[in-house]
C-alpha positions as CSV (number, residue, x, y, z in Angstrom):
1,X,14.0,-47.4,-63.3
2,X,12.6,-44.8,-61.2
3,X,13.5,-45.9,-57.8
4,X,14.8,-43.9,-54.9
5,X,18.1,-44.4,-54.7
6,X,20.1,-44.4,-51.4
7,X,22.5,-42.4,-53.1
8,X,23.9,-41.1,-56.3
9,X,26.8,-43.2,-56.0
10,X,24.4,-46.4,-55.6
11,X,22.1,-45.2,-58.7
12,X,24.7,-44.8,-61.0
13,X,26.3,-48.1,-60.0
14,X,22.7,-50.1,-61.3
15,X,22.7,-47.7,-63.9
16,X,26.3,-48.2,-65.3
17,X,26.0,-51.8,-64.9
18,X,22.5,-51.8,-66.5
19,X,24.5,-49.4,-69.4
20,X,27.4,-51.7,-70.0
21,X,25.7,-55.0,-70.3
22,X,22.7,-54.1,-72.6
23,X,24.7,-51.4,-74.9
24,X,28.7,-51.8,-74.3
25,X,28.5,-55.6,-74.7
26,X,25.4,-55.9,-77.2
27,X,26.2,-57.9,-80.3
28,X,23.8,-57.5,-83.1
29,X,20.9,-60.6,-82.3
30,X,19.4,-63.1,-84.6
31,X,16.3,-61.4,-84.5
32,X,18.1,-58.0,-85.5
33,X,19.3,-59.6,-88.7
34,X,16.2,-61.5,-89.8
35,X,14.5,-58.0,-89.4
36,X,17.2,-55.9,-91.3
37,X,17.0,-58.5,-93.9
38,X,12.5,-58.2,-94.0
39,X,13.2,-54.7,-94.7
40,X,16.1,-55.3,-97.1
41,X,16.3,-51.6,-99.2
42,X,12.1,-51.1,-98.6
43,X,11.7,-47.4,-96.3
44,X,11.2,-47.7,-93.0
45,X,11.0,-45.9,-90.0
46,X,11.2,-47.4,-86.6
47,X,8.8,-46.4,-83.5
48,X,10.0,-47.7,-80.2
49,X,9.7,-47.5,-76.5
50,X,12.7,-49.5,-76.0
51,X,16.0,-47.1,-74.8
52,X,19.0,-49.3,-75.2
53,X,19.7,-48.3,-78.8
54,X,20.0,-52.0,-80.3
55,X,18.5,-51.0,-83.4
56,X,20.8,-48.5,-84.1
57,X,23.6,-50.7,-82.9
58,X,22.6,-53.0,-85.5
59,X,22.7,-51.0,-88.1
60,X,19.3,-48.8,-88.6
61,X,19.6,-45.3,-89.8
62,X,19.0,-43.6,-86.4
63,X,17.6,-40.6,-88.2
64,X,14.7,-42.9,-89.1
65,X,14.3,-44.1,-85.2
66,X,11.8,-42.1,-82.9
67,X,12.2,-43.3,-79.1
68,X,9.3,-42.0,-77.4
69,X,10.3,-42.3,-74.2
70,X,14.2,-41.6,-74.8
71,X,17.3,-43.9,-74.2
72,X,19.8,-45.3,-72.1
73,X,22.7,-43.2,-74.0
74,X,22.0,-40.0,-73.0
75,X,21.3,-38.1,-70.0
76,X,20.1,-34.8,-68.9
77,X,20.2,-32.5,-65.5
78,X,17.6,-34.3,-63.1
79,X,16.2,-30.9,-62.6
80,X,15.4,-29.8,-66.3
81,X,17.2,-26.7,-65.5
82,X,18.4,-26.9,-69.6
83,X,17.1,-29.2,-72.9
84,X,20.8,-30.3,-73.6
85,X,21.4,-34.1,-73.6
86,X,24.9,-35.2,-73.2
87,X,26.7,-38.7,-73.8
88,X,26.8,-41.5,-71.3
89,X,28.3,-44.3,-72.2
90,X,32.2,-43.7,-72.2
91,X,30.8,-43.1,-68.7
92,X,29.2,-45.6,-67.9
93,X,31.9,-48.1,-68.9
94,X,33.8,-46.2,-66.9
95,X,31.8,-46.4,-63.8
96,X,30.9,-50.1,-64.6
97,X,34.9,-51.0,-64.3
98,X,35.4,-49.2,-61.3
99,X,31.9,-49.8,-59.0
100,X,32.7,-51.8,-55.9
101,X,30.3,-52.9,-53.5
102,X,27.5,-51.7,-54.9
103,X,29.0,-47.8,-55.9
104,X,30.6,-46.0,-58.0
105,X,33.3,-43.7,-56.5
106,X,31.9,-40.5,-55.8
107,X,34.1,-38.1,-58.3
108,X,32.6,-40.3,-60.5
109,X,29.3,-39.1,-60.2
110,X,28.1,-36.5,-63.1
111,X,26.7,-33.2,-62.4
112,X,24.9,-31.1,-64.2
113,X,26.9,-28.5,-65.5
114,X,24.5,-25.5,-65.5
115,X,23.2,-25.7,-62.2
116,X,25.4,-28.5,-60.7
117,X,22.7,-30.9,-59.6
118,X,22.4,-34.5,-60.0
119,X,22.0,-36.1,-63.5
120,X,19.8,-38.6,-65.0
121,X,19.1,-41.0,-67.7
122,X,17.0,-39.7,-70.5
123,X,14.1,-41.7,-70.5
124,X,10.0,-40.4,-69.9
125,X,9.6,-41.3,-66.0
126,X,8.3,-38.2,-64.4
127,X,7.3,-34.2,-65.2
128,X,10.8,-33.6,-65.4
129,X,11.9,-35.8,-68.4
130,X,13.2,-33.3,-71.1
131,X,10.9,-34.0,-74.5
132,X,12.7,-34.0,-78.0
133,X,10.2,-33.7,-80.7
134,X,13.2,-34.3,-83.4
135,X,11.9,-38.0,-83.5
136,X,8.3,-37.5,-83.9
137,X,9.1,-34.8,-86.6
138,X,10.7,-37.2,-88.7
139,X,8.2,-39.3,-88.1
140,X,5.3,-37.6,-89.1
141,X,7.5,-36.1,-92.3
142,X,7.8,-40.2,-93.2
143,X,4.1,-40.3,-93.1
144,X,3.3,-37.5,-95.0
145,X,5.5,-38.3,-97.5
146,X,4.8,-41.6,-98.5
147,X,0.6,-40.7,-97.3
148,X,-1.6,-43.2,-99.8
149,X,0.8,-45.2,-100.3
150,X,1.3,-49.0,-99.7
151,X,2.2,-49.1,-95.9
152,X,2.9,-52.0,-93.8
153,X,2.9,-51.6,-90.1
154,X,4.7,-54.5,-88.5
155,X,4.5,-54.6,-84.2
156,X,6.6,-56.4,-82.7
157,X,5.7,-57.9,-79.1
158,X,3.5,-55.3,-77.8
159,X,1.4,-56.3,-75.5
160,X,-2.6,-55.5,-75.7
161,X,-2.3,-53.2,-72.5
162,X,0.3,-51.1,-74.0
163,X,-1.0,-48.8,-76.1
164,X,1.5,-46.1,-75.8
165,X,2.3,-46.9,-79.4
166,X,-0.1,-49.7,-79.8
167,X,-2.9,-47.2,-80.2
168,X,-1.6,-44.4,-82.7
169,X,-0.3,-47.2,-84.9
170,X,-4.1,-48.4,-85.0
171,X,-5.4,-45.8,-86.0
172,X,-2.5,-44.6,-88.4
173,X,-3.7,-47.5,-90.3
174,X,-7.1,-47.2,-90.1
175,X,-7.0,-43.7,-91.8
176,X,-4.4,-45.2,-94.6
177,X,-6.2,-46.7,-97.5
178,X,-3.5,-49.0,-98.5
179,X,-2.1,-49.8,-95.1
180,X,-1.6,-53.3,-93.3
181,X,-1.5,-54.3,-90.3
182,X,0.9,-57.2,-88.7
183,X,1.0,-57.9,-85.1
184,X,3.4,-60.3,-83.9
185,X,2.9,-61.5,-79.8
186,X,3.3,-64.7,-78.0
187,X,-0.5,-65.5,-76.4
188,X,-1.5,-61.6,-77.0
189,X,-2.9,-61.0,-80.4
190,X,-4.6,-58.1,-79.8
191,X,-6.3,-56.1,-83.0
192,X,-9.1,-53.6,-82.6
193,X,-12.1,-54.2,-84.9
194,X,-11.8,-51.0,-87.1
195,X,-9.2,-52.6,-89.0
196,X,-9.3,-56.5,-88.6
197,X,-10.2,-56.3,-92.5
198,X,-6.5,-55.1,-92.8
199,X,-4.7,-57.0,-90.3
200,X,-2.7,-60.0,-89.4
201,X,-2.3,-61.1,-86.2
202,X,1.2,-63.7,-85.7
203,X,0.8,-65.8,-82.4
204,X,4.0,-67.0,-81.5
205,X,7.9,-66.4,-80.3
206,X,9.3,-63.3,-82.3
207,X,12.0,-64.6,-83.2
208,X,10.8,-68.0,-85.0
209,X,8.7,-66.1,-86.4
210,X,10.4,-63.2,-87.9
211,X,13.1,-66.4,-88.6
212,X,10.3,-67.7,-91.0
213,X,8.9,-64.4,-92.6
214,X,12.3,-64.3,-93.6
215,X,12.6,-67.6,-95.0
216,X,9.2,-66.5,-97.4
217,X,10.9,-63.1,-98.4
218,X,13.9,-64.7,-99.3
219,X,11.9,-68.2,-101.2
């Protein structure tokens, strides 16, 4: 994701490719609906380090999303010359239909319109990514609101070594009195001792088993 490209024209080609197949052509999965339907009308607010927006696609309230490390739908000056964030997939589609060979044509290529340098995707790869707090803020204003009461934090497929948001989700429910933990990885349960009194570690393929903790809900 952060290579260095031979050109702008060849970076937005991957890109725009990348863009179209994983968002323009994404159809809601089965593992999407088994999880919309685990959360049925219950509050939740969704944590992810994943950027191509499939949870809004399928339906989540994106106000209730936080994406650490930003998406695959917006972009921002390469520079950081401004905070603005600006739109990309009509773009990409666009590009996507017309790369050949490997590029995009080059009046196709997006500048920044403040300073007229290249653009990026939006996503947490360097000193330069552009940091919007809007996501954490809800966040936190979730937590605070419903603080003390029953919370279930339910991870899905993150590995032991990524603690990113392995970590303050750990300790989120370590401080909670009436939180639960649920961990759900294929060969890497991982759950830290503090709280293995509270947790539930799921070894197997996410989507059989979010498939069966669906079945139970709905027994």
């Amino acid at each position: 994701m952060s290579a260095c490209w031979p050109s702008e024209e060849e970076k937005w080609a991957f890109w725009s490719r990348l863009i179209h197949h994983y968002c323009g052509e994404y159809q809601e999965s089965q593992v999407m609906k088994d999880l919309k339907a685990i959360v049925g009308d219950k509050e939740c607010f969704i944590v992810t380090s994943n950027g191509e927006c499939h949870f809004e696609m399928s339906g989540f309230d994106p106000e209730d999303i936080y994406e650490v490390e930003g998406n695959w739908l917006t972009m921002q000056c390469s520079r950081a010359c401004h905070t603005a964030l600006y739109p990309s997939l009509d773009m990409a589609e666009k590009m996507a239909a017309a790369e050949k060979d490997g590029k995009v044509p080059s009046e196709m290529v997006p500048h920044c319109p403040k300073c007229g340098g290249p653009m990026r995707i939006h996503l947490g790869i360097d000193q330069e990514y552009i940091e919007k707090d809007a996501g954490q803020r809800r966040f936190q204003a979730f937590l605070d609101r419903d603080h003390g009461k029953k919370l279930v934090v339910l991870e899905l497929g993150i590995g032991p070594h990524d603690q990113l948001i392995k970590a303050p989700l750990m300790r989120l429910v370590d401080m909670e009195p009436n939180a639960v933990y649920v961990t759900i990885n294929l060969g890497e349960i991982y759950i830290t001792d503090d709280i293995r009194e509270k947790s539930f570690g799921l070894d197997g393929h996410l989507g059989d088993v979010l498939h069966r903790l669906r079945e139970v809900c709905e027994e």
